[in-house]
FISE-143214 format. One record per residue (C-alpha): residue in one letter; x negated, y negated, z negated. Coordinates in pm, 1 decimal. Layout:
BEGIN
<atom "a"; <X; Y; Z>>
...
//
This chain:
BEGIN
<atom "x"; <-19722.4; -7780.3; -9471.6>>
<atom "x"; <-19762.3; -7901.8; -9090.0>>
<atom "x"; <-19501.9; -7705.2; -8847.3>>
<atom "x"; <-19390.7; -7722.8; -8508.8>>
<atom "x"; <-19046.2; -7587.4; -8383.9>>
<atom "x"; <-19026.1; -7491.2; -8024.1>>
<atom "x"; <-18804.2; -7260.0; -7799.8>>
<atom "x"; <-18956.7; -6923.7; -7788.2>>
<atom "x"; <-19108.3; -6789.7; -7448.0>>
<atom "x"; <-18981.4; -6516.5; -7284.0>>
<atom "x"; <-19291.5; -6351.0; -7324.2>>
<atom "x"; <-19251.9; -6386.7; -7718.5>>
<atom "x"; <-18890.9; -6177.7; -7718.0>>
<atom "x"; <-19103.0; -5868.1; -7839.2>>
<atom "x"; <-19110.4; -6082.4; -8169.3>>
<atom "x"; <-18756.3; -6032.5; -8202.4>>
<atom "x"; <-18781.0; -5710.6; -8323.0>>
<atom "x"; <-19041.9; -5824.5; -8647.1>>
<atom "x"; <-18833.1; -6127.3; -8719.9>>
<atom "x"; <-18491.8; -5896.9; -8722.9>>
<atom "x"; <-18678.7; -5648.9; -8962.9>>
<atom "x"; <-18774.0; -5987.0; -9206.9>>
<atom "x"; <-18429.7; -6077.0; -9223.2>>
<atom "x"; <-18291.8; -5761.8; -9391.3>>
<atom "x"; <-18208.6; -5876.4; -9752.9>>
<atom "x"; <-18419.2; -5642.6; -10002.9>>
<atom "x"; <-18328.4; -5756.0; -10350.7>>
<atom "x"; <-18628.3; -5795.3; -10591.8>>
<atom "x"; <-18682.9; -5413.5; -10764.3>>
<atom "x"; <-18566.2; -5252.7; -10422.5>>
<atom "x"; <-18781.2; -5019.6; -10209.0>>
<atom "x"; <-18788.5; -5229.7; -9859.9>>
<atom "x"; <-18623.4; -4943.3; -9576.2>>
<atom "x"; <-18870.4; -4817.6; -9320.4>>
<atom "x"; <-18965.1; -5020.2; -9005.0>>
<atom "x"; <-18753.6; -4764.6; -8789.3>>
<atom "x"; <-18393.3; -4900.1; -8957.2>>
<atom "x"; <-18383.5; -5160.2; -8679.4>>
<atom "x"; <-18378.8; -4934.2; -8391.9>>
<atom "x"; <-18003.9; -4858.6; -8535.6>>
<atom "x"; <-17710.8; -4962.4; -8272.0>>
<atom "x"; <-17622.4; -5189.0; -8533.9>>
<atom "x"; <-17886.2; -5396.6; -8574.7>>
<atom "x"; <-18000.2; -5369.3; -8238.0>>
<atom "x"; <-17743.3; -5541.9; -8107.4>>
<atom "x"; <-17895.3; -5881.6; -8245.4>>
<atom "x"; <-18209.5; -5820.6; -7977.3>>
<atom "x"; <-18164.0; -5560.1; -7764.0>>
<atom "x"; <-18170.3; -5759.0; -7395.7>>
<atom "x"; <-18203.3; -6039.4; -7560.7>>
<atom "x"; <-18258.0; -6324.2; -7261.2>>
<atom "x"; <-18020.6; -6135.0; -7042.3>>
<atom "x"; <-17717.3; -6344.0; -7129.2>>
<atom "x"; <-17692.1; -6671.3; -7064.5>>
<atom "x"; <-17591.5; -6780.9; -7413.2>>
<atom "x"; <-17925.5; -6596.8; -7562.5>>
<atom "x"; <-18155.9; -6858.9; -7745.8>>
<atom "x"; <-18424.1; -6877.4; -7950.5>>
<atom "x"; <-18676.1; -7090.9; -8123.5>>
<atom "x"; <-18987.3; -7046.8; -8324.5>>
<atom "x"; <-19162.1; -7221.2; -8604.5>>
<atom "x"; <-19558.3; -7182.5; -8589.5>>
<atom "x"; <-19803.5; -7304.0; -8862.2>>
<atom "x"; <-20149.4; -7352.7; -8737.2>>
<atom "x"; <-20047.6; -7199.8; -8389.9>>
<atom "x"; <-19923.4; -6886.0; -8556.3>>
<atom "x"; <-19532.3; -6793.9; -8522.0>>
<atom "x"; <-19394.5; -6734.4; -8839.0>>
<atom "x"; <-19046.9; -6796.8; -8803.3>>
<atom "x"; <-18754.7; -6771.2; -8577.4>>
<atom "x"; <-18394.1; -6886.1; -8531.5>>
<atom "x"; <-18191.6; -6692.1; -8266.5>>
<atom "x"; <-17839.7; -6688.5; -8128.1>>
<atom "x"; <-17626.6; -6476.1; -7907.8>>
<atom "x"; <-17258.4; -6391.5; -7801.6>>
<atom "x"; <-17224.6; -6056.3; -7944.2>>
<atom "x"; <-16913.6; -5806.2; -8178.9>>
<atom "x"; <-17121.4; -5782.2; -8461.8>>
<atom "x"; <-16970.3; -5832.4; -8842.0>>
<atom "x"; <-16907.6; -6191.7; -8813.3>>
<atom "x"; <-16739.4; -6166.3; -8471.8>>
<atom "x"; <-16524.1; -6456.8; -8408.4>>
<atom "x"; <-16482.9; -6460.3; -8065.5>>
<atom "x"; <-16636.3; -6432.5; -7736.7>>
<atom "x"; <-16790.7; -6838.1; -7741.2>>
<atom "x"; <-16894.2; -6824.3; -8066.3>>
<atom "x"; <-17251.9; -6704.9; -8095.3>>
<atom "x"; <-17410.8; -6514.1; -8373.3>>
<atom "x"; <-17697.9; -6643.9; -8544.8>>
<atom "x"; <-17981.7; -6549.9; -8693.8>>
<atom "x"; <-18272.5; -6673.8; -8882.8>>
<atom "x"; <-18620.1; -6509.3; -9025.7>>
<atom "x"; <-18947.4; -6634.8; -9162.2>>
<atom "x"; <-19237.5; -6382.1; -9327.0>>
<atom "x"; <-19214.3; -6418.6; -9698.5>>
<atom "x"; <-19476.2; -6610.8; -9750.9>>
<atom "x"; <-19292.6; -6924.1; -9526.5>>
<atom "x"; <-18978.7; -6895.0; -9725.0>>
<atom "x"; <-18919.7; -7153.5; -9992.6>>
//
């Protein structure tokens, strides 16, 4: 499979939200959670402004011009905290990318 890896637009944050809700872990023979669980503080906190720091990045990976993948970090006290220069990262493809 061809794919290209880019930094993501600021006009492609939106995404941010759909690629946080792909990352949840759902373990085969588990009912996925509804869309709404990432409107929670604590998972939030992994987009929410995201772009307004300075240490915010992201890229993409597209397939035939279509995102379907993203990689994103940022400085924030979530459960992996180390410290305040050590960004948080995060990483989420659609299932059918994954393998």
């Amino acid at each position: 499979m061809e794919y290209t890896i880019r930094e993501m637009t600021v006009m492609e944050y939106p995404l941010l939200n759909e690629f946080l809700y792909e990352a949840i872990f759902i373990p085969d023979g588990i009912k996925p959670p509804p869309k709404n669980i990432i409107a929670s503080p604590e998972l939030q906190i992994y987009v929410d402004r995201f772009g307004a720091s300075k240490a915010d990045f992201a890229l993409v990976a597209e397939v035939e011009q279509k995102i379907v993948g993203a990689v994103w970090v940022r400085i924030i006290h979530d459960y992996g905290h180390i410290d305040d220069e050590t960004p948080s990262l995060a990483i989420s493809l659609y299932k059918e990318y994954r393998g």
